[in-house]
BALOBA-1460 file (C-alpha; in Angstrom, 3 decimals):
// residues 170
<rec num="1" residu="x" x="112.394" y="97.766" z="98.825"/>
<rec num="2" residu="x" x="110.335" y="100.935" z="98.323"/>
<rec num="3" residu="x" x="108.285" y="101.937" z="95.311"/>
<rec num="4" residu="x" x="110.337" y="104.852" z="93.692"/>
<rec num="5" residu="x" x="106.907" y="107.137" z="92.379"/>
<rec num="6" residu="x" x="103.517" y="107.895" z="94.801"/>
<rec num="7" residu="x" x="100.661" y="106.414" z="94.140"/>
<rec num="8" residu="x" x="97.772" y="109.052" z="95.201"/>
<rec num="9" residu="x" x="94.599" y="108.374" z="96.925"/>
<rec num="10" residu="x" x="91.545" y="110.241" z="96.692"/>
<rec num="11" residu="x" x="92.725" y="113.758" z="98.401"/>
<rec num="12" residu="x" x="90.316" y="113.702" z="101.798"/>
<rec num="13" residu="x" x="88.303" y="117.247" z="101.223"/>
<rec num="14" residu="x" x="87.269" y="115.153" z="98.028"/>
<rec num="15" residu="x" x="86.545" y="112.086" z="99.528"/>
<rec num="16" residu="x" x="84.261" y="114.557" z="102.103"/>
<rec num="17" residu="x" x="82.142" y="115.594" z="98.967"/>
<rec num="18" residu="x" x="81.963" y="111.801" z="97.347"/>
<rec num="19" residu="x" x="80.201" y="111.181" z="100.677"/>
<rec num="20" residu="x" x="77.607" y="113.382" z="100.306"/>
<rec num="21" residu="x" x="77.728" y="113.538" z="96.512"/>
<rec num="22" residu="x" x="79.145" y="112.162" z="94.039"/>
<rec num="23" residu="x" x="81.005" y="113.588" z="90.584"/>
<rec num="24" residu="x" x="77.331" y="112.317" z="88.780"/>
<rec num="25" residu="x" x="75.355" y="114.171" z="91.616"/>
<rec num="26" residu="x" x="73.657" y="111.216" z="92.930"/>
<rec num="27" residu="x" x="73.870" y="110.751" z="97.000"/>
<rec num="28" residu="x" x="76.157" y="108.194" z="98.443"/>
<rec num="29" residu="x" x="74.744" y="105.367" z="99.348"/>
<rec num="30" residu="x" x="77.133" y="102.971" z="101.685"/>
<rec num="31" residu="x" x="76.829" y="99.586" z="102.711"/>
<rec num="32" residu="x" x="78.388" y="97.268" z="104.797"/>
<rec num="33" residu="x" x="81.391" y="94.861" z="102.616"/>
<rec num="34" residu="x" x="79.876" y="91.200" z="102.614"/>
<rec num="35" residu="x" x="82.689" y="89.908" z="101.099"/>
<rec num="36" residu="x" x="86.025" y="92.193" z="101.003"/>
<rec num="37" residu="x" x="88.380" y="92.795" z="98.515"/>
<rec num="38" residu="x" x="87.410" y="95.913" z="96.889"/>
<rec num="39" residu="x" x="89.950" y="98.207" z="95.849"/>
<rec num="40" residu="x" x="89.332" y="101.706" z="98.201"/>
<rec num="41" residu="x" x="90.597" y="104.738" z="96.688"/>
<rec num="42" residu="x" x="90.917" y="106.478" z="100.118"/>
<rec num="43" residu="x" x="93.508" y="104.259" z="101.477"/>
<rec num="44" residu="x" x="94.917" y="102.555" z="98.783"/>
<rec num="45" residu="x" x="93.831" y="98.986" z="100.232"/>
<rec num="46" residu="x" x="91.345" y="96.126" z="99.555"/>
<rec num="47" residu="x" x="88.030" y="96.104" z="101.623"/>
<rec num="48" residu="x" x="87.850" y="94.336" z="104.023"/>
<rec num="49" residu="x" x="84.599" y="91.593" z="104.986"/>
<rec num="50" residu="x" x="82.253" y="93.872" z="106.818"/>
<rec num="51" residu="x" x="84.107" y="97.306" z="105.794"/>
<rec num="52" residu="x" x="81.367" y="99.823" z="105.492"/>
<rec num="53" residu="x" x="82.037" y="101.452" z="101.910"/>
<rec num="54" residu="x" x="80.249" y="103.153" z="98.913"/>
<rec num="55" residu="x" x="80.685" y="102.789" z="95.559"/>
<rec num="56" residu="x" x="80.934" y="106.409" z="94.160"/>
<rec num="57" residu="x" x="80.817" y="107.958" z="90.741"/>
<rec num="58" residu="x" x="84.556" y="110.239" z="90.312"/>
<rec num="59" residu="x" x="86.106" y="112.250" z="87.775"/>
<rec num="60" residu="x" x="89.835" y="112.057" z="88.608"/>
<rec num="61" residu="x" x="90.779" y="114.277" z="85.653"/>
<rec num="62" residu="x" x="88.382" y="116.902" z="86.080"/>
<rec num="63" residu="x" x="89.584" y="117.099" z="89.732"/>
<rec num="64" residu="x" x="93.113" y="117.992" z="89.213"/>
<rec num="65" residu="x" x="92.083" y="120.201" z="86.310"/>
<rec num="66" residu="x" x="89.952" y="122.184" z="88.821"/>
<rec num="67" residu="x" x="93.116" y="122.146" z="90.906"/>
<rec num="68" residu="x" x="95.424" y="123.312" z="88.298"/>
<rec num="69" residu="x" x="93.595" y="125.361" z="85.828"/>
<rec num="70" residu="x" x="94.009" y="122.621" z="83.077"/>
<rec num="71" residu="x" x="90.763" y="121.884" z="80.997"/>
<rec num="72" residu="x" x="90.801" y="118.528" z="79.407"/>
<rec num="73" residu="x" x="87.893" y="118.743" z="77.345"/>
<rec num="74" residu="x" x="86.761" y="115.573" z="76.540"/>
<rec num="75" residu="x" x="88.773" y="113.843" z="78.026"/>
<rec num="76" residu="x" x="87.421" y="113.848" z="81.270"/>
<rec num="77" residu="x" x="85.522" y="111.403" z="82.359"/>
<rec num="78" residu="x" x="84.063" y="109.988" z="85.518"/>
<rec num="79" residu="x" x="83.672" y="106.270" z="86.789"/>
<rec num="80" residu="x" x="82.989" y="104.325" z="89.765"/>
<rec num="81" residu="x" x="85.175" y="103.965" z="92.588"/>
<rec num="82" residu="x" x="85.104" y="102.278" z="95.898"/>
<rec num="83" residu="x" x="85.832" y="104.163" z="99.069"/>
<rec num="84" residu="x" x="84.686" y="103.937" z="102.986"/>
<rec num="85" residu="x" x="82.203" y="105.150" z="103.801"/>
<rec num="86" residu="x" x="83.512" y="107.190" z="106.364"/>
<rec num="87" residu="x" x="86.851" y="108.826" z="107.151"/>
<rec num="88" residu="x" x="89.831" y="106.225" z="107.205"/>
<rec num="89" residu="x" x="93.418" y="106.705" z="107.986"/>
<rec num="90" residu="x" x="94.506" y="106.755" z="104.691"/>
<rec num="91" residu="x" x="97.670" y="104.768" z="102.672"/>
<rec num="92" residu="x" x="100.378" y="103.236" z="104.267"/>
<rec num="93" residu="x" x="102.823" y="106.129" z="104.843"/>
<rec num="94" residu="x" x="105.284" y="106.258" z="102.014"/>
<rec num="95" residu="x" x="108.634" y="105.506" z="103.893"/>
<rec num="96" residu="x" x="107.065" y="101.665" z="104.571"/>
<rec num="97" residu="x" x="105.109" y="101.439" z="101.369"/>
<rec num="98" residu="x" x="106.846" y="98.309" z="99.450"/>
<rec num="99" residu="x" x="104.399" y="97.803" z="96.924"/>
<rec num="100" residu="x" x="102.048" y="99.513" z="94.577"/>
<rec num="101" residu="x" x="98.500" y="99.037" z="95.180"/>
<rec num="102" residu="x" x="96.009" y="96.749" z="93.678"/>
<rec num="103" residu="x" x="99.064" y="94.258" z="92.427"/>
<rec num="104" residu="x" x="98.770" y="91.309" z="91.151"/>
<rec num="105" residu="x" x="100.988" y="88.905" z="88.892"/>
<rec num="106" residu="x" x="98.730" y="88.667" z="85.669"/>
<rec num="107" residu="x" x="96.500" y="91.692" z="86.054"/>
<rec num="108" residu="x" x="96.180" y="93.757" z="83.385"/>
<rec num="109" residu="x" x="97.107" y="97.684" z="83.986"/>
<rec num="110" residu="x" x="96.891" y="100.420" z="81.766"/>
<rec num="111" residu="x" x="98.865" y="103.509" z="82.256"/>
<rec num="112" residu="x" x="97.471" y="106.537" z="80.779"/>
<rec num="113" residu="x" x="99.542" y="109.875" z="80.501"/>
<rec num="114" residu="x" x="98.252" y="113.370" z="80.433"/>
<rec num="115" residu="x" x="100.327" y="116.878" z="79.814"/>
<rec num="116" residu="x" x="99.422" y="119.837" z="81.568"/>
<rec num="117" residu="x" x="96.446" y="120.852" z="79.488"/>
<rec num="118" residu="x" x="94.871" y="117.313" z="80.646"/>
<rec num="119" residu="x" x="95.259" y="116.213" z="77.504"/>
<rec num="120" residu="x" x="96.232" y="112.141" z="76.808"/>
<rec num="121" residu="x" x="99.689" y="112.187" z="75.608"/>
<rec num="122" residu="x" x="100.282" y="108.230" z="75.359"/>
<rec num="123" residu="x" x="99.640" y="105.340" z="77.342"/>
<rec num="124" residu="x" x="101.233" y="102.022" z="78.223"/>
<rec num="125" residu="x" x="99.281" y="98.510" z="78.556"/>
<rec num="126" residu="x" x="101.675" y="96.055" z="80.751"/>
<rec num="127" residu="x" x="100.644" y="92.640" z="82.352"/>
<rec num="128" residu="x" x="101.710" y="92.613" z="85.347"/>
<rec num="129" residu="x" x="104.877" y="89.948" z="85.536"/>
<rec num="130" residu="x" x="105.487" y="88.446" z="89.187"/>
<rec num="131" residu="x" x="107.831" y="91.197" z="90.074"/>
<rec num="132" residu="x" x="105.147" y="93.613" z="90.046"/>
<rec num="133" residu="x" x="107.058" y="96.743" z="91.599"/>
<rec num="134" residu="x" x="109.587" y="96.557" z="89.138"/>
<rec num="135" residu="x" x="106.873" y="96.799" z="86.555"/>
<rec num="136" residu="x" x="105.307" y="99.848" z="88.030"/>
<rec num="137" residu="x" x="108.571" y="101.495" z="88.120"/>
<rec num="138" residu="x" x="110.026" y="100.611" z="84.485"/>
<rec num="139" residu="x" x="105.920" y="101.923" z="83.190"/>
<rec num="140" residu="x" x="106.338" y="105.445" z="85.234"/>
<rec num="141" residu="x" x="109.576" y="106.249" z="84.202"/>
<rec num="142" residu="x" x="109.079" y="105.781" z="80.820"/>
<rec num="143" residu="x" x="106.071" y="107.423" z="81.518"/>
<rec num="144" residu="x" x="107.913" y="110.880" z="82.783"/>
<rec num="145" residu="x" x="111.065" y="110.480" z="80.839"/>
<rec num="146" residu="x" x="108.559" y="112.300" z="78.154"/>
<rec num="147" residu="x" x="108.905" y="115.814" z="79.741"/>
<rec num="148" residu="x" x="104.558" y="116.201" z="78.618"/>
<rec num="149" residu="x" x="103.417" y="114.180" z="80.942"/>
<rec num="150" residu="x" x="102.471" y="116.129" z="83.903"/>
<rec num="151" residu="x" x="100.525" y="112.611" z="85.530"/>
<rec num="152" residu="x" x="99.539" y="109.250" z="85.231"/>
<rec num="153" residu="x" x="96.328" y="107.490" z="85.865"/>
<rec num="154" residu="x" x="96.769" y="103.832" z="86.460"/>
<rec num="155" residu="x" x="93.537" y="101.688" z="85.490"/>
<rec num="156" residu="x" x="92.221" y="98.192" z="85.479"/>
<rec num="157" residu="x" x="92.205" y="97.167" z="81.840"/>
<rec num="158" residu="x" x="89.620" y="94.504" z="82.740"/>
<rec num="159" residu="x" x="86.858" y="97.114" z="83.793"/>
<rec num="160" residu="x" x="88.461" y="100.417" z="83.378"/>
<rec num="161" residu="x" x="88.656" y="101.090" z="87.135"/>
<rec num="162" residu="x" x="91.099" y="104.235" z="88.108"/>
<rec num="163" residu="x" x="93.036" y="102.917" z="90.584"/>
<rec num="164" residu="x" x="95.100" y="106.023" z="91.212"/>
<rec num="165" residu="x" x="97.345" y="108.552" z="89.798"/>
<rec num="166" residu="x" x="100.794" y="109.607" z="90.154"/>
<rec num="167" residu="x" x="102.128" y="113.241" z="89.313"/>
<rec num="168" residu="x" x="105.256" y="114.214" z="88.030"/>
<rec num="169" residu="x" x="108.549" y="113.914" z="90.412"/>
<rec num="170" residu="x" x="109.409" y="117.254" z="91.817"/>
């Protein structure tokens, strides 16, 4: 089984500014993982024990607006985010990709859509049941069966992490 939608990592000319500095303008500071299990946002993975990573202030929103031309007012916002600390290889390639990231029977995801103005246009709260993918799936269609919703940022509802975002099907 594949997931049917792509989750997005943090694009990599991004990630190359987050390492220098971040979407708050302080420097990155990295350190060396004592424990593992950190969600990166540059490959879509968990840390791993003695990963050297950084945790990094983003502003997912305001980075696809600047893409795009959209301005989303106040809705954008900026929050921390693990990454490495230096260039990785990225996510799993999509074609063997079987899950979503960060997944976990119980954990609490919030699914926040935006049109093409980067305004919020809805949401969707789901615990995540054991079959997890299915979840994902069932959330982002009903997500883009609104033809608004340009993306979707999927975040931790227990600290409000962005995990990562998936854009309309072309």
């Amino acid at each position: 089984m594949t997931t049917t939608f792509t989750p997005r990592p943090i694009a990599p000319d991004t990630l190359k500014q987050l390492r220098d500095t971040d979407d708050a303008g302080r420097p990155c500071l990295p350190y060396t993982d004592p424990e593992g299990g950190d969600p990166l946002r540059c490959c879509l993975r968990p840390a791993r024990k003695g990963d050297r990573i950084a945790l990094v202030a983003y502003a997912p929103l305001r980075r696809w607006a600047a893409e795009t031309g959209a301005d989303p007012g106040a809705y954008d916002e900026q929050g921390p985010v693990f990454i490495h600390a230096d260039p990785c290889d990225g996510p799993e390639p999509e074609a063997t990709r079987t899950e979503y990231p960060y997944v976990r029977p119980g954990a609490l995801r919030a699914f926040r859509r935006y049109d093409a103005g980067g305004n919020i246009v809805g949401g969707r709260f789901v615990e995540m049941p054991e079959d997890t993918t299915a979840a994902f799936d069932e959330a982002l269609t009903e997500a883009f069966g609104d033809p608004q919703v340009a993306l979707v940022h999927v975040r931790a509802v227990e600290y409000g992490c962005f995990h990562f975002e998936v854009r309309r099907p072309r």
